[in-house]
FIMI-106686 format. One line per 10 residues: for each residue x, y, z of N, C-alpha, C, CB. Coordinates in steps of 0.1 Angstrom, whole numbers, plus 2048, in hexadecimal, padded with zeros to 3 digits. Glycine has a CB too. Layout:
X/Y/Z/X/Y/Z/X/Y/Z/X/Y/Z | ...
END
This chain:
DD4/A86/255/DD6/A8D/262/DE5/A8B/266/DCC/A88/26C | DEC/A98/267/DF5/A91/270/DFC/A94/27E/DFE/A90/26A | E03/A8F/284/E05/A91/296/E17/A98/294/E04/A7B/2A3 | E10/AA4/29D/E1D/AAC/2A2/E1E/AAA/2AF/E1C/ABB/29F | E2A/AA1/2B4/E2F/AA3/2C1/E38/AB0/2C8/E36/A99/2C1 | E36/AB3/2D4/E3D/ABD/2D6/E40/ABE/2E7/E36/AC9/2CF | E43/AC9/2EC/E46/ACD/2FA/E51/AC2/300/E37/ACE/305 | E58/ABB/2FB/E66/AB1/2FE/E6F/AC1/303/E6E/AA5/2E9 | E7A/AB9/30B/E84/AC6/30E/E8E/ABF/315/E7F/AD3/319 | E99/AC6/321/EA0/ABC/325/EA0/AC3/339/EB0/ABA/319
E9C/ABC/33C/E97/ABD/34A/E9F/AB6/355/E8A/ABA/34A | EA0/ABA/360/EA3/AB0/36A/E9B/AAA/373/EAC/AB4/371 | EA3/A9F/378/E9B/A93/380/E8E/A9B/388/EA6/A8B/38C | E83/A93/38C/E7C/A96/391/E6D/AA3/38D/E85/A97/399 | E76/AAB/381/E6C/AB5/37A/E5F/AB0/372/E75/ABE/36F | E53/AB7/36E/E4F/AB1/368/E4C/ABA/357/E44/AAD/370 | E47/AB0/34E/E46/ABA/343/E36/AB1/33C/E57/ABB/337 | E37/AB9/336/E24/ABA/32A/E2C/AB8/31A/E16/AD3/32B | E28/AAB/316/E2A/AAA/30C/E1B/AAC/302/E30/A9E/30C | E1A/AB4/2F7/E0E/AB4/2F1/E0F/AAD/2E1/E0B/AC3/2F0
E04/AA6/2DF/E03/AA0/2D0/DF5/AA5/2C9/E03/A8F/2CF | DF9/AB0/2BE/DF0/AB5/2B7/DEF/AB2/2AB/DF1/ABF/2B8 | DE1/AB0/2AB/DDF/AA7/299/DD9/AB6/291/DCC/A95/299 | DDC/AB2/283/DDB/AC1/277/DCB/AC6/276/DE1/ABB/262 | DC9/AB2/278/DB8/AB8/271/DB1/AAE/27F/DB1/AB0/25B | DA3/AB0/282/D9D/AA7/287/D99/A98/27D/D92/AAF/28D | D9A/A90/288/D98/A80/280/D8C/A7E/281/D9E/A74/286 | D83/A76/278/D79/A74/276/D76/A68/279/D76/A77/26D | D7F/A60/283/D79/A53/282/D79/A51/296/D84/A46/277 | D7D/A5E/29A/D7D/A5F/2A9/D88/A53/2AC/D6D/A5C/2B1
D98/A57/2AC/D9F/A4D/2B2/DA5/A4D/2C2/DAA/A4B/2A9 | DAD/A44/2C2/DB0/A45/2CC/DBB/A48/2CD/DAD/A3D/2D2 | DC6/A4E/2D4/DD6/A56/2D4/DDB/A51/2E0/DD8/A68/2D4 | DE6/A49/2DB/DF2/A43/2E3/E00/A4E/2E7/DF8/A35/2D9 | E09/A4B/2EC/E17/A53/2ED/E1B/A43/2F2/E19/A63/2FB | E2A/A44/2E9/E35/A3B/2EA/E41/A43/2ED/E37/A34/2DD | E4B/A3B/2F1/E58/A44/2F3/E67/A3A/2EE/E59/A4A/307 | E6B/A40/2EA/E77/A35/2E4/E87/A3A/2EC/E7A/A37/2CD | E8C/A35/2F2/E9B/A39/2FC/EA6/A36/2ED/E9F/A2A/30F | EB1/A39/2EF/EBB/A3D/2E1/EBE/A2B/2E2/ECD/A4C/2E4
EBB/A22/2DB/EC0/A16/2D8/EBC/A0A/2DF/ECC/A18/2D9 | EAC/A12/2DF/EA3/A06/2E4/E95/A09/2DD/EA1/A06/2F7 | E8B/9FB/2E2/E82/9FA/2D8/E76/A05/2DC/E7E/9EA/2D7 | E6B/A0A/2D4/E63/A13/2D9/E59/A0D/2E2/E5E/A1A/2D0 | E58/A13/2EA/E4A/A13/2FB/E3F/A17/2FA/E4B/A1D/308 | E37/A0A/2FE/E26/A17/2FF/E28/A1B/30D/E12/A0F/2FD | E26/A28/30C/E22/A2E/31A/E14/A2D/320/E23/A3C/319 | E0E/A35/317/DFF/A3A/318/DF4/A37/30B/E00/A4A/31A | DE8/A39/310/DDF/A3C/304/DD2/A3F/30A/DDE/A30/2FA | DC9/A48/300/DBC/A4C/303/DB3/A4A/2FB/DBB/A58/305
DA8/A4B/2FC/D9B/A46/2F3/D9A/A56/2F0/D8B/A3C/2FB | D90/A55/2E3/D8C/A62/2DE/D82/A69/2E6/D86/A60/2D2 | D7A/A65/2ED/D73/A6D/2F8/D7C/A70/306/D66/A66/2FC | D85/A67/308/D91/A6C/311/D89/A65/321/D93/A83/311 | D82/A5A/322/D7E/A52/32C/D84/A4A/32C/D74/A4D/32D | D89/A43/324/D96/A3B/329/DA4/A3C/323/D93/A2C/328 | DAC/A35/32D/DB8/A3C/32E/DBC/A2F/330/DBC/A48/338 | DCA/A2B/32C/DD3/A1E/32C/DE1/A23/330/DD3/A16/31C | DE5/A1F/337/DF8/A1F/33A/DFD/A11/33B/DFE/A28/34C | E0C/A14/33A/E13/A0C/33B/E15/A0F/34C/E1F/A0D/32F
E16/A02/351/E1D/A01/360/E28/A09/363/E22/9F2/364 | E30/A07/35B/E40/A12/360/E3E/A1B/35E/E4E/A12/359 | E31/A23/35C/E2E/A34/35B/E23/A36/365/E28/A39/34A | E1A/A2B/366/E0E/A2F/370/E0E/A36/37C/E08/A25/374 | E09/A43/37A/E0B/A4B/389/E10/A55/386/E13/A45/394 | E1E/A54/37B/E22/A5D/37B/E20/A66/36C/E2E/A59/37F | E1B/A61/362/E15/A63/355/E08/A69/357/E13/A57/34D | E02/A6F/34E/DF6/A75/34D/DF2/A78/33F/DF7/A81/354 | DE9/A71/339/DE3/A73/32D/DD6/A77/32D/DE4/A69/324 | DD4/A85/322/DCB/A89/325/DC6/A92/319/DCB/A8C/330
DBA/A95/30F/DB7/A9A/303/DAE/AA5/302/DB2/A92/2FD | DB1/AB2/2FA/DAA/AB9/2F9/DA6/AB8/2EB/DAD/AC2/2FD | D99/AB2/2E5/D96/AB0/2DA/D92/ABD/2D3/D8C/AA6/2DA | D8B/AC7/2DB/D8A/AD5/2D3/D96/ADB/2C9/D89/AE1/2DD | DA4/AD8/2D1/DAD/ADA/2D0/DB6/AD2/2C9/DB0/ADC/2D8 | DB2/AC4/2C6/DB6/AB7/2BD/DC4/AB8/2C1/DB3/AB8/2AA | DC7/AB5/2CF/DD2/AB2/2D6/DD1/AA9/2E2/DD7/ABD/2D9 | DDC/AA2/2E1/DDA/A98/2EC/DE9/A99/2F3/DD6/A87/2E5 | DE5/A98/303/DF2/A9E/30C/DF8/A92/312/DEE/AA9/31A | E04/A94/318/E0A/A8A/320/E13/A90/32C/E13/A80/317
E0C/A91/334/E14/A99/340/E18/A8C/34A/E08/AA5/348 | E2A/A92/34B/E32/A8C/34F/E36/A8F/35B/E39/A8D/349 | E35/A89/365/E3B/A8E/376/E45/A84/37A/E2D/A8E/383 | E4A/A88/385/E59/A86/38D/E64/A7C/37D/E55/A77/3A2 | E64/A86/375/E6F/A80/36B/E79/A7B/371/E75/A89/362 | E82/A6E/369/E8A/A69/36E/E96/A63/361/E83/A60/377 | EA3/A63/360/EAA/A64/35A/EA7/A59/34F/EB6/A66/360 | E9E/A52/355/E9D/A44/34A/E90/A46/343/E9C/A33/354 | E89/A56/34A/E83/A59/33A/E89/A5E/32E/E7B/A62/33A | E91/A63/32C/E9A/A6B/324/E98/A5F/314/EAD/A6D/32D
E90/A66/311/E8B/A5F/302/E87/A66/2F9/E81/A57/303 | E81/A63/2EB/E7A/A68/2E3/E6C/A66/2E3/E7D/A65/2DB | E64/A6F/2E7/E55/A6C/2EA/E50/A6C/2DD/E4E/A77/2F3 | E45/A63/2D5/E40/A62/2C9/E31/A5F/2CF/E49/A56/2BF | E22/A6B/2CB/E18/A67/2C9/E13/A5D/2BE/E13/A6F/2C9 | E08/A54/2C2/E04/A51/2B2/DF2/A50/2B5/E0C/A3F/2A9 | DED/A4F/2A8/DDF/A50/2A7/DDD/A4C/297/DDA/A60/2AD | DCF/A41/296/DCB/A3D/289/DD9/A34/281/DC6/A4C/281 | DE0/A31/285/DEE/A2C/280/DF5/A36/27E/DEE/A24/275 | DF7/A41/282/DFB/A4C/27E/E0B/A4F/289/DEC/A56/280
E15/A55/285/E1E/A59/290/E21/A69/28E/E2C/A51/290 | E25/A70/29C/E28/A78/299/E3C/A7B/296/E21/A7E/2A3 | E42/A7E/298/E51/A83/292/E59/A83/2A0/E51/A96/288 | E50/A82/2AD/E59/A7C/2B4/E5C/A8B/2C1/E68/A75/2A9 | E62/A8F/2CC/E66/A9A/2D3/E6D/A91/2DD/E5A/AA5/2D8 | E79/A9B/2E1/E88/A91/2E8/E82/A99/2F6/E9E/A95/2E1 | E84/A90/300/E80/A93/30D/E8D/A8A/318/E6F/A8D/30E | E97/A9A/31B/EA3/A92/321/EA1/A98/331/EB4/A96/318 | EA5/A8A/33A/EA7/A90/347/EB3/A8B/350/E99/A8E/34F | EB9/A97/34F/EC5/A95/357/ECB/AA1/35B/ECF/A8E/351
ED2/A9F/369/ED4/AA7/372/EE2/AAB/36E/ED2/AA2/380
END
């Protein structure tokens, strides 16, 4: 299976954006899907993560409130909707799932 990240762009302060991670095939072992984000010359972040039925949900503190994770399994995609962006997101957003990564989508914000 593997994870396509996508919807990254380059936005200003305060906008919000929907990052999506779509897997090729459905997984058979029902996992659970994280989003990390890596800034240019630092180490990678957990943000978020969801269980496969999408009842629980985990953040990192420096996103809580303003993150949103959330899965459409019909759709074997898992979202990360971003609100009041701020220049110190400006990173590389990377899903993963089953030990699995996706290839990463650049998400810049500056005015």
């Amino acid at each position: 299976v593997q994870l396509q990240a996508s919807g990254g762009g380059s936005v200003q302060p305060g906008d919000s954006l929907t990052l999506s991670c779509a897997a090729s095939a459905a997984a058979t072992n029902r996992p659970g899907t994280g989003w990390f984000r890596q800034p240019q010359g630092k180490e990678r972040e957990f943000l978020a993560a969801i269980t496969w039925s999408g009842k629980n949900t985990y953040y990192n503190e420096s996103v809580k409130g303003r993150f949103s994770i959330s899965r459409d399994n019909a759709k074997k995609t898992v979202y990360l909707q971003m609100n009041s962006l701020k220049p110190e997101d400006t990173a590389v957003y990377y899903c993963t799932a089953n030990g699995r990564w996706g290839q990463g989508t650049l998400v810049t914000v500056s005015s």
